[in-house]
Kinemage of the C-alpha trace (Angstrom):
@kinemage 1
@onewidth
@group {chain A} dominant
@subgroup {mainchain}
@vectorlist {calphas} color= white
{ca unk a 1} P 61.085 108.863 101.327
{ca unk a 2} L 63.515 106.420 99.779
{ca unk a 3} L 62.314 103.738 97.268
{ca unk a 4} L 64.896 101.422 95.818
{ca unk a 5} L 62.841 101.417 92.793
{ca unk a 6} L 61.184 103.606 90.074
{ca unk a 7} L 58.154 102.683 87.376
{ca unk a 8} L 59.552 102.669 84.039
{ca unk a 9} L 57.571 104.534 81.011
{ca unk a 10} L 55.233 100.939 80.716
{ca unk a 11} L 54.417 101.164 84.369
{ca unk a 12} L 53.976 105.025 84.647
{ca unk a 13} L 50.350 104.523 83.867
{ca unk a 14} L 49.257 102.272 86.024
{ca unk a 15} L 51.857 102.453 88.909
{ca unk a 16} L 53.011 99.054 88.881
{ca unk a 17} L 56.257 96.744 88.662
{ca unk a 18} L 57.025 93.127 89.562
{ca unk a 19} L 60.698 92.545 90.751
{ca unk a 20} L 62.239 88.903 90.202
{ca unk a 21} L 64.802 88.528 92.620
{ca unk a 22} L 66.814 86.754 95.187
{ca unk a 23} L 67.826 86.958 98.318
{ca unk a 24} L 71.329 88.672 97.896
{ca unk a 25} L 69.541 91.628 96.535
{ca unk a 26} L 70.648 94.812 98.547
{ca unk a 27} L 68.084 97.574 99.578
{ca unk a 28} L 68.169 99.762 102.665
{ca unk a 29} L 65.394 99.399 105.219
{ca unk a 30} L 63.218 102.471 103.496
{ca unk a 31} L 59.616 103.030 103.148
{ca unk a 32} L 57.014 104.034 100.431
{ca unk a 33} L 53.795 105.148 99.558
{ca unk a 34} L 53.551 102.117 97.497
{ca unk a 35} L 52.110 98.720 98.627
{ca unk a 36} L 54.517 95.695 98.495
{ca unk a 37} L 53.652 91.953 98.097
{ca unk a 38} L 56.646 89.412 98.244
{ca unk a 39} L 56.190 85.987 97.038
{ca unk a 40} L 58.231 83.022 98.097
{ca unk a 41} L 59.160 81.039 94.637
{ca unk a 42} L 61.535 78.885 96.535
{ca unk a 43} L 63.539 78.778 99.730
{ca unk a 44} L 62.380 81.439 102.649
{ca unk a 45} L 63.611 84.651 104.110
{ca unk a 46} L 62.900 86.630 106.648
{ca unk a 47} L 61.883 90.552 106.176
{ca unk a 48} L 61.207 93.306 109.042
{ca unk a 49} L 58.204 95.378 108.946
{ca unk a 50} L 58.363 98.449 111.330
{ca unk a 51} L 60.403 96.519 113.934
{ca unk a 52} L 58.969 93.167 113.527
{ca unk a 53} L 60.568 89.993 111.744
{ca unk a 54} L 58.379 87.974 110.098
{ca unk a 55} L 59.543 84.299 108.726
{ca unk a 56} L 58.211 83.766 105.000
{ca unk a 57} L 58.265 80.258 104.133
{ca unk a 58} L 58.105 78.685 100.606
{ca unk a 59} L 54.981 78.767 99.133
{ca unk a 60} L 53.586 81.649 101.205
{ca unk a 61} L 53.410 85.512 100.780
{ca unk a 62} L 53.865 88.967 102.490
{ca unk a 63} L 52.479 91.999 102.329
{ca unk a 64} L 53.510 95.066 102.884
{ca unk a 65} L 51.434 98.172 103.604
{ca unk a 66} L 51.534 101.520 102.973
{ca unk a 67} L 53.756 103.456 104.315
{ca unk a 68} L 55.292 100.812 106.543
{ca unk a 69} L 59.157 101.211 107.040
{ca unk a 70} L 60.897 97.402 105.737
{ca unk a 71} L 64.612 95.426 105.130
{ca unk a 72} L 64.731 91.951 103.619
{ca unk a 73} L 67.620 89.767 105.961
{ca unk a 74} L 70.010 88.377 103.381
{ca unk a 75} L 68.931 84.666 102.466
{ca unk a 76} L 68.795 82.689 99.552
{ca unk a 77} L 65.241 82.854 98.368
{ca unk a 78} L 63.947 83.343 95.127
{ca unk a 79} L 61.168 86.258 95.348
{ca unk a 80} L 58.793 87.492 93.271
{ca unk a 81} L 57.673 90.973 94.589
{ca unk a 82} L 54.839 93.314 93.462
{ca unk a 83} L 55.094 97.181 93.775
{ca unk a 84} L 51.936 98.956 93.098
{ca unk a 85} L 50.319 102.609 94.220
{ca unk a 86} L 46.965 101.954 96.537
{ca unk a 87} L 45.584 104.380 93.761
{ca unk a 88} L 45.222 101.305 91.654
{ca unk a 89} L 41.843 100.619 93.103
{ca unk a 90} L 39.784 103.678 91.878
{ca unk a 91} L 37.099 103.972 89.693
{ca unk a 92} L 35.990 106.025 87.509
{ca unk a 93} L 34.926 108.419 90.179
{ca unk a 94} L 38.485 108.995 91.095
{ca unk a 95} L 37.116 108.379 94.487
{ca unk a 96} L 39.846 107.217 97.410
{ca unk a 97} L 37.339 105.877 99.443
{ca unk a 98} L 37.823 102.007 98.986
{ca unk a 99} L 41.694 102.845 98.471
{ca unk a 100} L 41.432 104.628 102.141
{ca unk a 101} L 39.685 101.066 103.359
{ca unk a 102} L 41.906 99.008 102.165
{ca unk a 103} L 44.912 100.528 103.816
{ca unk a 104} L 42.849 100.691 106.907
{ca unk a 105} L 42.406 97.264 107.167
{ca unk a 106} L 45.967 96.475 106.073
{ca unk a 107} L 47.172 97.801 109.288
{ca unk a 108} L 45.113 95.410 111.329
{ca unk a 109} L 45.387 92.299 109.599
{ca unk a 110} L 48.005 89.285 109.434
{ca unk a 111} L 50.709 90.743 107.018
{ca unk a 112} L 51.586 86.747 105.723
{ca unk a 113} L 49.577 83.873 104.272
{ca unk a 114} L 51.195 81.719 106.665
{ca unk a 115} L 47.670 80.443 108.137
{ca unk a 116} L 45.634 80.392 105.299
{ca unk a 117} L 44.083 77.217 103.516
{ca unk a 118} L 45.612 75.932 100.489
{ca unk a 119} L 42.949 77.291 98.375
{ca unk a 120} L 43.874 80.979 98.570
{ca unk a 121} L 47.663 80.316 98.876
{ca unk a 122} L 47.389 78.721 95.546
{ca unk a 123} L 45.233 81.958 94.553
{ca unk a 124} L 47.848 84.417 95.180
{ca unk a 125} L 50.717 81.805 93.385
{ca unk a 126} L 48.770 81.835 90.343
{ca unk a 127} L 48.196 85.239 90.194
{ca unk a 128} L 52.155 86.643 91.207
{ca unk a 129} L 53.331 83.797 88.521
{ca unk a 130} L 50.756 85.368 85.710
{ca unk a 131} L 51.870 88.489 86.544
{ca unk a 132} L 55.378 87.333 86.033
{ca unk a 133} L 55.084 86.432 82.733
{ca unk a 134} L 53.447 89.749 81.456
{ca unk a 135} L 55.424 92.086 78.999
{ca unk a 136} L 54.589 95.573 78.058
{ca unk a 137} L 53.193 94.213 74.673
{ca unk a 138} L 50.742 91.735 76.668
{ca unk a 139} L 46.869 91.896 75.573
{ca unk a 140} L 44.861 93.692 78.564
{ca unk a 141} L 48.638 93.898 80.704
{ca unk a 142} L 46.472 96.798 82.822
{ca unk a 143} L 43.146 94.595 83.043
{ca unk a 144} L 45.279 91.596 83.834
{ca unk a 145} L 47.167 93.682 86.643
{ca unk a 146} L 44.451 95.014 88.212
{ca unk a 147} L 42.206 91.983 88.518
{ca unk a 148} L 45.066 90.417 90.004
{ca unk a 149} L 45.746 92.930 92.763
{ca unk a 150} L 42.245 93.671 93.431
{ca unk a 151} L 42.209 89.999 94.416
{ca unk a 152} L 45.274 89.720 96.407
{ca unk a 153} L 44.060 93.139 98.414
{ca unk a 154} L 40.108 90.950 98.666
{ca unk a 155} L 41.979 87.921 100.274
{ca unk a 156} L 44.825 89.702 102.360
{ca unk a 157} L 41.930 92.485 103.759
{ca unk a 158} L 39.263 89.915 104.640
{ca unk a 159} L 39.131 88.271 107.646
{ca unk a 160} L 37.476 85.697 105.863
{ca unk a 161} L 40.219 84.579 104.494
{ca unk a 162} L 42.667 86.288 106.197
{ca unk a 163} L 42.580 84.948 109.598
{ca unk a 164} L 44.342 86.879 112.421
{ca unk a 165} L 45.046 90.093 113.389
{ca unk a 166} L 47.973 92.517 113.528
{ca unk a 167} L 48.601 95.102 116.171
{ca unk a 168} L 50.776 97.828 114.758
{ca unk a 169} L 53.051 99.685 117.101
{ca unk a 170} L 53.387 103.261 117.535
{ca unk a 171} L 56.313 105.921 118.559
{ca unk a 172} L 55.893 108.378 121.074
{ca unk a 173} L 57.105 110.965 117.939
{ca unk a 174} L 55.291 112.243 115.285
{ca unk a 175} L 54.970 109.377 113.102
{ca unk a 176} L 55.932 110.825 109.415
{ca unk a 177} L 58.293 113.298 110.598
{ca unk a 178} L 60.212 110.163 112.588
{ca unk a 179} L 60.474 108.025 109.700
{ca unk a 180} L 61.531 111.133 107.692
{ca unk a 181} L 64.142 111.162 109.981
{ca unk a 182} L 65.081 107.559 110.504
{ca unk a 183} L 65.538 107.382 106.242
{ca unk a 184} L 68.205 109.987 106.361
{ca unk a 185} L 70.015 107.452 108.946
{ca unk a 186} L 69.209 104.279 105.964
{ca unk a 187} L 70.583 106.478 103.491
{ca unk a 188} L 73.928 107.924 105.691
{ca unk a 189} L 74.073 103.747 106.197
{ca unk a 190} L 73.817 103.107 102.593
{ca unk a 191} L 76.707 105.936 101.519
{ca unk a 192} L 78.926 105.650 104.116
{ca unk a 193} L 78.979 101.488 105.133
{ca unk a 194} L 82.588 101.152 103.529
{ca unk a 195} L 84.069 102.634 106.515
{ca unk a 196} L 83.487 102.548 110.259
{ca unk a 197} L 80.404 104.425 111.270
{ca unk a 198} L 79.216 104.949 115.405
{ca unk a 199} L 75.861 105.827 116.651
{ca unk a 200} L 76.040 109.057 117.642
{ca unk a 201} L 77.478 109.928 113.945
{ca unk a 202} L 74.516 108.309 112.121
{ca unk a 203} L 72.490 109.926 114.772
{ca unk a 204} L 73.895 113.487 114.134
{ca unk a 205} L 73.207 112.986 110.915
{ca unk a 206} L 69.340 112.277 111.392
{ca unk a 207} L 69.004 114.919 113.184
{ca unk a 208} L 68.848 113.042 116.950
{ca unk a 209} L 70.497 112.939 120.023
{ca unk a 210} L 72.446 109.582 120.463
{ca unk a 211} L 70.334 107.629 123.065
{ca unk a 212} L 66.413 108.797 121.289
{ca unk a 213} L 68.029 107.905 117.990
{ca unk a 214} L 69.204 104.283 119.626
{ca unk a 215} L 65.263 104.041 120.835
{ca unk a 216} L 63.623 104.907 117.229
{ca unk a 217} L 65.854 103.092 115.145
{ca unk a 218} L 65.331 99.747 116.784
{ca unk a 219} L 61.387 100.558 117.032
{ca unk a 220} L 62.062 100.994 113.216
{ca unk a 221} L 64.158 97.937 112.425
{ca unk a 222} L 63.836 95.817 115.162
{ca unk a 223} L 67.394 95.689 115.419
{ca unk a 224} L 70.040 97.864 117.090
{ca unk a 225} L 72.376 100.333 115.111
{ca unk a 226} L 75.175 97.944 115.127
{ca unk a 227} L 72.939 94.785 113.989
{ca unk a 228} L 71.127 96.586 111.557
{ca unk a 229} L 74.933 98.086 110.029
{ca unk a 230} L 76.455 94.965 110.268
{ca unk a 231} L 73.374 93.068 108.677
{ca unk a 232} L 73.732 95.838 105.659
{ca unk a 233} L 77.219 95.485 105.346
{ca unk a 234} L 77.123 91.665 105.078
{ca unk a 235} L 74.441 91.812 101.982
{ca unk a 236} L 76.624 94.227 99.862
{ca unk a 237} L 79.641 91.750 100.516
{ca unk a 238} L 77.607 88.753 99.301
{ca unk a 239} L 77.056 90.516 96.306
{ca unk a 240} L 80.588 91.582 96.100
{ca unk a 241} L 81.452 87.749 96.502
{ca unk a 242} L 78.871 86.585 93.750
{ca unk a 243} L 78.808 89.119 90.966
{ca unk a 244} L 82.750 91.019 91.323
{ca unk a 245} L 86.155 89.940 90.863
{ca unk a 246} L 87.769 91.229 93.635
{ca unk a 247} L 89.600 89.230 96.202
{ca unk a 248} L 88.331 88.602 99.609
{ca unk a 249} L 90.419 91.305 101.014
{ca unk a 250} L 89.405 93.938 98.287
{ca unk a 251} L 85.607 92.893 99.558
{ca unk a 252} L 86.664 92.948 103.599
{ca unk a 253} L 88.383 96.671 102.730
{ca unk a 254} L 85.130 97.387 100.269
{ca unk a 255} L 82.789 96.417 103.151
{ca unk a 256} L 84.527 98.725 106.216
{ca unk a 257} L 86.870 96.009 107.559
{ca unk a 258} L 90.398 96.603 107.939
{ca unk a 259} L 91.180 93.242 109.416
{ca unk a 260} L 90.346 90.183 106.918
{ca unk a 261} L 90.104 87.870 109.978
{ca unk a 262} L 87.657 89.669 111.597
{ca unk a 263} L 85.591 90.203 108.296
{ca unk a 264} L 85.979 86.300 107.932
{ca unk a 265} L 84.513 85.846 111.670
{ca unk a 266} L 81.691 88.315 110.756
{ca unk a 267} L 80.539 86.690 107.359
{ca unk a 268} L 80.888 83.215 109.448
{ca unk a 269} L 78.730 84.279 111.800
{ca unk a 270} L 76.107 86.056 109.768
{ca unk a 271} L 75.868 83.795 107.212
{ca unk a 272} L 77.243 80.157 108.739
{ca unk a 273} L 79.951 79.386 106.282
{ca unk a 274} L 83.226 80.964 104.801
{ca unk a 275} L 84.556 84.380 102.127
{ca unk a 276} L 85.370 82.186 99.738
{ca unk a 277} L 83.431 79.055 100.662
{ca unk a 278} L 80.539 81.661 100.087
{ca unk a 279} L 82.050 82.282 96.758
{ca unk a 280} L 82.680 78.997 95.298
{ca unk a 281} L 79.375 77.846 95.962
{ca unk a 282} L 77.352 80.833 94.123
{ca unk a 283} L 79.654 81.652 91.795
{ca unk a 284} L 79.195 78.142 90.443
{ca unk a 285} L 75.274 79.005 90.725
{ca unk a 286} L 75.513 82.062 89.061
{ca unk a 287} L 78.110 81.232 85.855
């Protein structure tokens, strides 16, 4: 498993941390044990949950289940984004029965708030913003936490309020042992995107033949090798763009492209504007 986060000493004890970020943040598809809820503050962006891209407007919220293998498409949304261990809903008994429930129904049920009424939208805005605000020094930070999440969980495992369903997909492999596999490909990606990489390299790596590793990895991602490599490498050069110094051919040669005209094409094409276009507009945002 690879989580591109850990829980600080303040979290430890309850399992739980709130990311505030934007859209040019850079993780690897990966997976966790964890449950993840990601709240649009403004704009939208679109993440992939085991092979299926899901739109997340402004205002709405996604979560993430258990487990589930997921890569957040470059964009220029503000987030707010919830990490917490299922764990957090046991009692006293130390009993896993409602936490076993919960992830159960989590499977089955619409992973977005995209159809719900206004009421419960606003619900899970209040509650991601209070969180938000929280320090380690807060009054009742765990009480405050929990009531939160055990609300979120209420309204995202009800059908009540939750209308919808989702189907999840299976793979004709052994389902933990494949995505043990498939994360060694994310993290060969992740160590090795500054220079040209093929399929049946990555695939060696994972430990599959070329053309079952080309059939997992977009059951995983819902995109092909080359999408998914060219999507990651496109991220890290937006951040190169906004937060280093370099020039846009230290980023093109950074990112795996020899040629600055075809790294110029690439970003164009991803992304629907220039390098250094790119640049001048969020480097002005960010100063």
């Amino acid at each position: 498993m690879y989580a591109p986060f850990l829980f600080d000493a303040s979290e430890q004890d309850i399992n739980f941390v709130l990311l505030h970020e934007n859209g040019h943040t850079v993780y690897p598809m990966h997976w966790h044990k964890e449950i993840e809820i990601t709240y649009a503050v403004k704009g939208s962006f679109e993440v992939i949950i085991d092979g299926r891209k899901i739109m997340v407007d402004e205002g709405d919220a996604v979560i993430i289940n258990s487990s589930c293998s997921h890569f957040y498409s470059p964009s220029d949304a503000d987030m707010l984004t919830a990490i917490f261990s299922p764990d957090i809903v046991r009692d006293s008994s130390n009993s896993n029965e409602l936490e076993n429930e919960i992830v159960k129904r989590l499977g089955y049920v619409n992973p977005t708030t995209k159809n719900w009424i206004l009421q419960d939208k606003e619900k899970v805005r209040f509650i991601m913003e209070r969180l938000s605000i929280l320090t380690p020094d807060s009054y009742g930070r765990s009480l405050v936490i929990r009531a939160g999440i055990f609300e979120i969980l209420y309204l995202f495992s009800d059908s009540g309020h939750n209308p919808g369903t989702w189907i999840p997909e299976t793979l004709d492999d052994d389902d933990e042992r494949s995505k043990e596999k498939i994360e060694k490909a994310f993290k060969y990606i992740e160590d090795n995107y500054s220079r040209q990489l093929c399929l049946a390299e990555v695939a060696k790596a994972s430990g599959y033949v070329p053309t079952y590793f080309a059939r997992v990895f977009k059951n995983y991602t819902g995109m092909t090798f080359y999408e998914y490599f060219t999507s990651y490498r496109m991220s890290k050069a937006q951040v190169a763009l906004i937060y280093g110094g370099g020039s846009i051919v230290d980023v093109a040669t950074s990112c795996g492209f020899n040629s600055v005209k075809t790294f110029d094409r690439v970003f164009k094409e991803s992304f629907g504007i220039s390098p250094l276009k790119f640049r001048k507009k969020y480097s002005r945002k960010q100063s």
